[in-house]
C-alpha positions in Angstrom: 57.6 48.8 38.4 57.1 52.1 36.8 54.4 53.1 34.9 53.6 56.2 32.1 50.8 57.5 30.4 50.0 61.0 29.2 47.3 62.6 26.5 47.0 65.5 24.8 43.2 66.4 22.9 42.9 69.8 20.9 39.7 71.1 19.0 39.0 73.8 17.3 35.3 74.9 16.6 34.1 76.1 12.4 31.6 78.3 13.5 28.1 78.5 11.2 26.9 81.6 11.2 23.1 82.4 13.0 23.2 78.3 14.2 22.9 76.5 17.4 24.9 73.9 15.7 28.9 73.7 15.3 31.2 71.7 13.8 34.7 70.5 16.0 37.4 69.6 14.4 39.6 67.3 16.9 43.2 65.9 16.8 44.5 63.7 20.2 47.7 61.7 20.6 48.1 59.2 23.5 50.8 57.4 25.3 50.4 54.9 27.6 52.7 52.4 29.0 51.9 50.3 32.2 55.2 49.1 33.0 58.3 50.9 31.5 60.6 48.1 32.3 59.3 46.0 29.3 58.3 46.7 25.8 55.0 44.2 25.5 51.1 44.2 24.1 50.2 46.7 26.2 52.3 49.6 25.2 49.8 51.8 23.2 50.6 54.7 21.1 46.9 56.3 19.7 46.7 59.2 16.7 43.4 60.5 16.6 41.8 62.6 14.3 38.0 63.9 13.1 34.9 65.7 13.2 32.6 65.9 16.4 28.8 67.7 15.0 27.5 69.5 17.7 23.5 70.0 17.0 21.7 72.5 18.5 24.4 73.0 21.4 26.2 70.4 23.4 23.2 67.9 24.5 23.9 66.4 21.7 26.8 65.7 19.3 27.8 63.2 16.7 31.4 62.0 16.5 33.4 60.7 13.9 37.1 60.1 14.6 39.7 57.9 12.5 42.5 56.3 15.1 45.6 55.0 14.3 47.2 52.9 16.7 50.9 51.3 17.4 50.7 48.6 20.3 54.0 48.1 21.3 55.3 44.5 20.5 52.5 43.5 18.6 53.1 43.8 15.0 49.1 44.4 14.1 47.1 46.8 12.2 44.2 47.7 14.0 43.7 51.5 12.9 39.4 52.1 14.1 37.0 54.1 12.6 34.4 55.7 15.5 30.9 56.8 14.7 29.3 57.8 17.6 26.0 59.6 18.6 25.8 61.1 22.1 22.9 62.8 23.8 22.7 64.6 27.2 19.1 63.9 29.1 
């Protein structure tokens, strides 16, 4: 049994002038496929795309990110909006 997965995550800061804070925009693609011998459920394709709000530096950041996903042989739409708040202690 072979396996393959690979990702690929890009972001690109908006600078605001004389602030701490910053806005990320963020675009990720990923590929993962657990056995290549079969095409089944677990064949996963991801699209990912949004914002991440850093405030006041990187302890903490807000996240908002819009996936679209293809799962091999299931024939599903299941595309996710995140909202997420993280914060470093």
């Amino acid at each position: 049994m072979h396996s393959n997965a690979w990702y690929l995550n890009l972001g690109q800061y908006v600078p605001f002038q004389g602030r701490r804070d910053a806005l990320e925009l963020c675009l990720g693609y990923q590929d993962f496929d657990p056995n290549t011998a079969v095409t089944d459920q677990l064949d996963a394709r991801w699209l990912t795309f949004g914002a991440n709000y850093h405030i006041e530096g990187t302890k903490r950041q807000v996240r908002l990110q819009y996936a679209i996903r293809d799962e091999g042989a299931l024939d599903v739409e299941n595309n996710t909006i995140m909202l997420e708040y993280d914060h470093a202690f």
